[in-house]
PyMOL CGO cylinders between C-alpha atoms (Angstrom):
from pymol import cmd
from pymol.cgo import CYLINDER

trace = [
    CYLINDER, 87.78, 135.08, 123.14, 87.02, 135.10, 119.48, 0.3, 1, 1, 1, 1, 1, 1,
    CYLINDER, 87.02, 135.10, 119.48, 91.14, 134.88, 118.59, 0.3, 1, 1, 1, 1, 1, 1,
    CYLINDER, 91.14, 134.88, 118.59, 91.22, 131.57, 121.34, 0.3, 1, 1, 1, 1, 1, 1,
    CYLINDER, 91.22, 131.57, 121.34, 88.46, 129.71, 119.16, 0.3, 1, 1, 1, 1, 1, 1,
    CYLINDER, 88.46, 129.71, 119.16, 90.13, 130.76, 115.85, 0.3, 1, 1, 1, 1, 1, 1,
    CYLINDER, 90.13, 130.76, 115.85, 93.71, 129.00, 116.85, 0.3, 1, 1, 1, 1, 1, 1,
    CYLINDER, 93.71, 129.00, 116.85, 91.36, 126.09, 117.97, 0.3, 1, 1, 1, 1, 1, 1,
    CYLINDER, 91.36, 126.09, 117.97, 89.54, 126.01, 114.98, 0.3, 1, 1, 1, 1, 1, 1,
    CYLINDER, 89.54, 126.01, 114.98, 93.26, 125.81, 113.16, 0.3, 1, 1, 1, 1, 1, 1,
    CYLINDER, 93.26, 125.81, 113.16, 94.73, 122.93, 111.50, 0.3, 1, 1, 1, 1, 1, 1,
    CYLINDER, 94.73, 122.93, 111.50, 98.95, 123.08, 111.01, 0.3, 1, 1, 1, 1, 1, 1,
    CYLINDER, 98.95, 123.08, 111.01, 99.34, 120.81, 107.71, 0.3, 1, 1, 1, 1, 1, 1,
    CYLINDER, 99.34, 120.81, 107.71, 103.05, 119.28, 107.76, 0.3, 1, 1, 1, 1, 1, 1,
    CYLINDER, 103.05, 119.28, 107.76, 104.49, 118.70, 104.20, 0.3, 1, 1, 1, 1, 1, 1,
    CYLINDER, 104.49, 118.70, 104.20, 107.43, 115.88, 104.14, 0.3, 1, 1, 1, 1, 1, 1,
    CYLINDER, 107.43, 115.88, 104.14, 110.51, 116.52, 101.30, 0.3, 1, 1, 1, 1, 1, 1,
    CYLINDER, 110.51, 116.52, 101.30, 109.71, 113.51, 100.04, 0.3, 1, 1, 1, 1, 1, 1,
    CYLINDER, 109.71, 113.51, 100.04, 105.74, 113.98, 99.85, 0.3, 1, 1, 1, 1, 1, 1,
    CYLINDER, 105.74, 113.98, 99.85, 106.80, 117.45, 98.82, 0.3, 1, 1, 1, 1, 1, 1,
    CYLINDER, 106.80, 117.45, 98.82, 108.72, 116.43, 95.55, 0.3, 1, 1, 1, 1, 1, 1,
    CYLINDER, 108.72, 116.43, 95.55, 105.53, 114.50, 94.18, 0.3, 1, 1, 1, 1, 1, 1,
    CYLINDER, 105.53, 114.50, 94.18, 104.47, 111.97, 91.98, 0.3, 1, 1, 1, 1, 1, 1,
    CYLINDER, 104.47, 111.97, 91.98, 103.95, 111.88, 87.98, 0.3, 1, 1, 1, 1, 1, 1,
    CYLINDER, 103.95, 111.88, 87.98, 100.87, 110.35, 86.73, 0.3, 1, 1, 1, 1, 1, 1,
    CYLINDER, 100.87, 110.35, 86.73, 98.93, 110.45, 83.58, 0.3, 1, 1, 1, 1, 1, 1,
    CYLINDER, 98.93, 110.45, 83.58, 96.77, 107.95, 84.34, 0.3, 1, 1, 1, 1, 1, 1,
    CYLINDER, 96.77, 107.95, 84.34, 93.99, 107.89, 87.20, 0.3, 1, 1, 1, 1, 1, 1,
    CYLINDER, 93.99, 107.89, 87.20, 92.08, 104.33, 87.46, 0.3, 1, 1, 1, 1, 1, 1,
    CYLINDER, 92.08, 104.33, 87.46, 89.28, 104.70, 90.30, 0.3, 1, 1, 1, 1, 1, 1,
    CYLINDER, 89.28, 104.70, 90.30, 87.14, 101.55, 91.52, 0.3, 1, 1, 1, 1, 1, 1,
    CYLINDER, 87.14, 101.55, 91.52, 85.13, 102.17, 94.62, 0.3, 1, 1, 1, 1, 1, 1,
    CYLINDER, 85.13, 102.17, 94.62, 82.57, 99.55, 97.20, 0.3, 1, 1, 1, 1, 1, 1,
    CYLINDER, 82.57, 99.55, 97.20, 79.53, 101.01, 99.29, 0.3, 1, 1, 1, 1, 1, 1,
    CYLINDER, 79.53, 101.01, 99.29, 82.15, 102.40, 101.85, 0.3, 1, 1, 1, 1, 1, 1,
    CYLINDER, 82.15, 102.40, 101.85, 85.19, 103.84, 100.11, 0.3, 1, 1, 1, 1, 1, 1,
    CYLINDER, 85.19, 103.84, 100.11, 87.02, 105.16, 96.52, 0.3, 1, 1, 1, 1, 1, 1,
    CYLINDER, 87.02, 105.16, 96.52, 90.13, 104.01, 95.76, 0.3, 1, 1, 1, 1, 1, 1,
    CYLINDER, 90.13, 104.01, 95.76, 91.99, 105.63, 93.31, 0.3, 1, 1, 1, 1, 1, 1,
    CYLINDER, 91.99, 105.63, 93.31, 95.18, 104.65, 91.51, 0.3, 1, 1, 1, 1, 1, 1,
    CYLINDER, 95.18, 104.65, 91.51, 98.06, 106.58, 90.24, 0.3, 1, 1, 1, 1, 1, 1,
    CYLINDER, 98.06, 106.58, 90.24, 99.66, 105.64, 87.28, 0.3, 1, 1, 1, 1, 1, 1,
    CYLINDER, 99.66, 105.64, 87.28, 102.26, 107.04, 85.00, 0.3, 1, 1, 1, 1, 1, 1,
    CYLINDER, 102.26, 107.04, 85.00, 102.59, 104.98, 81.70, 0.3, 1, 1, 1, 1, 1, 1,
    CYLINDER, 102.59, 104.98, 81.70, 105.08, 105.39, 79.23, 0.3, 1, 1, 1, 1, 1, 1,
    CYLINDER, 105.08, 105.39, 79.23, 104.97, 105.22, 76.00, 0.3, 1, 1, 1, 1, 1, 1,
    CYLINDER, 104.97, 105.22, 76.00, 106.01, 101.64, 74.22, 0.3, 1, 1, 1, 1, 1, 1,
    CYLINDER, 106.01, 101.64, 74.22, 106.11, 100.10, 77.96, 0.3, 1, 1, 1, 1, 1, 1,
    CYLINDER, 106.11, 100.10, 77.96, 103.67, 97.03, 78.01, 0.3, 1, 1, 1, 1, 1, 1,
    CYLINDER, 103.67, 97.03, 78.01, 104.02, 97.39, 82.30, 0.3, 1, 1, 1, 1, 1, 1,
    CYLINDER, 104.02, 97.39, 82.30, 103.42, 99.85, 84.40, 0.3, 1, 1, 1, 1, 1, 1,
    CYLINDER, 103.42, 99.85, 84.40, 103.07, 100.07, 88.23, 0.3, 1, 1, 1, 1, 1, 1,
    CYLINDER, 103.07, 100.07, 88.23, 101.29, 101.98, 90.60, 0.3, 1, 1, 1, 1, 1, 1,
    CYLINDER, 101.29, 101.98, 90.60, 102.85, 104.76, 91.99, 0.3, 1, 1, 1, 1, 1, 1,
    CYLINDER, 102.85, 104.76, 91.99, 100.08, 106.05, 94.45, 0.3, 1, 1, 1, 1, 1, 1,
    CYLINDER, 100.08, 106.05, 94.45, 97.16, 104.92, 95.99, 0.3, 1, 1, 1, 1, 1, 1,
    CYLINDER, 97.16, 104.92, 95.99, 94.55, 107.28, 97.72, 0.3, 1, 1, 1, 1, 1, 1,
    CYLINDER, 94.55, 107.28, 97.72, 91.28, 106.23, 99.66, 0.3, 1, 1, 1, 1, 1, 1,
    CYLINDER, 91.28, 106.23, 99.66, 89.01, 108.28, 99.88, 0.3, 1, 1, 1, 1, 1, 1,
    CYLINDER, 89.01, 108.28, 99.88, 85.18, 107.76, 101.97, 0.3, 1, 1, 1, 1, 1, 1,
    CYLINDER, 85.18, 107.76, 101.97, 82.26, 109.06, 99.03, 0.3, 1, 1, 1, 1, 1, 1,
    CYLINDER, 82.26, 109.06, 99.03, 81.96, 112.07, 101.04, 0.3, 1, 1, 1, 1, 1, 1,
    CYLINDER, 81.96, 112.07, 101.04, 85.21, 113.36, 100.54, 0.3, 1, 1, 1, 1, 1, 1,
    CYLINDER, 85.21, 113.36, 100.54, 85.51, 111.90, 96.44, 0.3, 1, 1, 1, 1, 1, 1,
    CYLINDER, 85.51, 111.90, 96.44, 82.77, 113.84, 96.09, 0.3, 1, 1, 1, 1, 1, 1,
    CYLINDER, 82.77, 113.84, 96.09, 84.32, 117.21, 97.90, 0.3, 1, 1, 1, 1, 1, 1,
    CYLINDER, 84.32, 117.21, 97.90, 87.25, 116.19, 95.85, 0.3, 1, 1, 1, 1, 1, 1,
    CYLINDER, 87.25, 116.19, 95.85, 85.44, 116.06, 92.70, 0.3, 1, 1, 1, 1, 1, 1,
    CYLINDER, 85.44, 116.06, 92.70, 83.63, 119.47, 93.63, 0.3, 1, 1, 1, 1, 1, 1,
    CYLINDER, 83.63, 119.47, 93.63, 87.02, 121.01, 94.91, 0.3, 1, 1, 1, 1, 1, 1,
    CYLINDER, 87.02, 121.01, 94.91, 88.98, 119.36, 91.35, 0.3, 1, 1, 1, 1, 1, 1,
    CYLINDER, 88.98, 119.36, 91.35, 85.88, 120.90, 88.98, 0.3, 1, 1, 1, 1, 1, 1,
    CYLINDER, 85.88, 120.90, 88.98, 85.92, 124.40, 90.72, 0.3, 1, 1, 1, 1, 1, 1,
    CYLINDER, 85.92, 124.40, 90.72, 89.71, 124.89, 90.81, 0.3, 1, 1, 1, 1, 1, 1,
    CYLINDER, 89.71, 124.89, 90.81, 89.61, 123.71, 86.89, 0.3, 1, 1, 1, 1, 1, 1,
    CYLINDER, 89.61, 123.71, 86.89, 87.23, 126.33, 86.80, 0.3, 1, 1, 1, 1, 1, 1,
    CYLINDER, 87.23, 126.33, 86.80, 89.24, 128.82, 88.14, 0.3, 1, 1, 1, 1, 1, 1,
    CYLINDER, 89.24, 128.82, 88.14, 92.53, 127.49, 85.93, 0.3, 1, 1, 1, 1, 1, 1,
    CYLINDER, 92.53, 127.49, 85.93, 90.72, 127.35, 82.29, 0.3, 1, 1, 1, 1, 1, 1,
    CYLINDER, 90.72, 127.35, 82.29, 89.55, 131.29, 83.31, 0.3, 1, 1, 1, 1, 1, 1,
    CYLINDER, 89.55, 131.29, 83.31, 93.20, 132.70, 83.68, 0.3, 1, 1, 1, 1, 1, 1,
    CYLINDER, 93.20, 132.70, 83.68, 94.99, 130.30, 80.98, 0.3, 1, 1, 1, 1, 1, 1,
    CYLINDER, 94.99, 130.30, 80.98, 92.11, 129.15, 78.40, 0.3, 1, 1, 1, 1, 1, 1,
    CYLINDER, 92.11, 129.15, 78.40, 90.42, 126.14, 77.68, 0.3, 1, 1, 1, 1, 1, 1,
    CYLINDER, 90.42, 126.14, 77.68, 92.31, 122.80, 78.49, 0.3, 1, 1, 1, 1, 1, 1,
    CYLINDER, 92.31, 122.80, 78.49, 92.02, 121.03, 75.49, 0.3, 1, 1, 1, 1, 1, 1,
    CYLINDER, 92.02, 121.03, 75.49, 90.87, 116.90, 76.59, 0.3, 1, 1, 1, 1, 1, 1,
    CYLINDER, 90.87, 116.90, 76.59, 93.35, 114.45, 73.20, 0.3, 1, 1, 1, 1, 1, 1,
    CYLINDER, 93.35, 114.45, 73.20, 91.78, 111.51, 72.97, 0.3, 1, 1, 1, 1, 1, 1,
    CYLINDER, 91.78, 111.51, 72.97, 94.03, 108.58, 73.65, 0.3, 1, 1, 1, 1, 1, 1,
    CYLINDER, 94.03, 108.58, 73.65, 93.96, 105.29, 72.78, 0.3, 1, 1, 1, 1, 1, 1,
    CYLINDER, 93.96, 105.29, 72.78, 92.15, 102.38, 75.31, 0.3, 1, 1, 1, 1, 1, 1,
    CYLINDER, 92.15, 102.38, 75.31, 94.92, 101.20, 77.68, 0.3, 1, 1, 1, 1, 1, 1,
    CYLINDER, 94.92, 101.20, 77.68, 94.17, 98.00, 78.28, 0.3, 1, 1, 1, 1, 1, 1,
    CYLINDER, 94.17, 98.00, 78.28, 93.96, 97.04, 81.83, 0.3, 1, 1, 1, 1, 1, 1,
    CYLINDER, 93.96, 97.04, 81.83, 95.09, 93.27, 82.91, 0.3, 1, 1, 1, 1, 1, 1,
    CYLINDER, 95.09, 93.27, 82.91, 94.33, 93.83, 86.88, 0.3, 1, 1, 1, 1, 1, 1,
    CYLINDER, 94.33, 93.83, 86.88, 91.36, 93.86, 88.73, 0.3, 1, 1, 1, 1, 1, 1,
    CYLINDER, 91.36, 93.86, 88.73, 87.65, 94.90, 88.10, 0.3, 1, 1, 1, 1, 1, 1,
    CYLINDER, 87.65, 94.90, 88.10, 87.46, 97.97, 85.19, 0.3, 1, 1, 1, 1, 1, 1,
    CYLINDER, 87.46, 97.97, 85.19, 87.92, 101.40, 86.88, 0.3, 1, 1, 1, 1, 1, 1,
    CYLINDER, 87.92, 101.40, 86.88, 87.90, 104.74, 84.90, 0.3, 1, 1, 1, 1, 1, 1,
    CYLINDER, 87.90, 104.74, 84.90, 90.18, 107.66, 84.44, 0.3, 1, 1, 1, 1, 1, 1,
]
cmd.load_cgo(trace, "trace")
């Protein structure tokens, strides 16, 4: 009985090729309402005065927050095995779209 509720109790997770492949970013831009977080995925290039979004993810505050916990504990784990990751300051991108949001 105990195996039955376990393959309940499993979820099967499908990755697509394309999904699988991914997305470059290095820039995050997150704006969020009483009911949801939206964040942005942007990759910027150096020199290039435009630059589009390449992913958008929204998220209720319940799970931004497990993300946040799940993003801080696996950083955790990463800076442990490989060292410190060391934060460069970059220059202010300024942003001509929408309200401010932070990376």
């Amino acid at each position: 009985m105990a195996e039955d509720t376990k393959k309940e109790n499993q979820l099967n997770i499908e990755l697509d090729e394309s999904i699988a492949e991914g997305t470059y970013a290095n820039l995050a831009i997150i704006n969020h309402s009483v009911s949801e977080f939206v964040v942005d995925f942007v990759n910027v290039m150096p020199g290039t005065p435009k630059a589009k979004v390449k992913s958008r993810i929204i998220l209720t505050p319940q799970h931004a927050k497990r993300l946040a916990k799940a993003l801080a504990e696996n950083i955790g784990r990463f800076e442990k095995a490989h060292g410190e990751i060391k934060d460069y300051e970059q220059p202010p991108i300024p942003m001509s779209f929408g309200p401010a949001g932070q990376a």
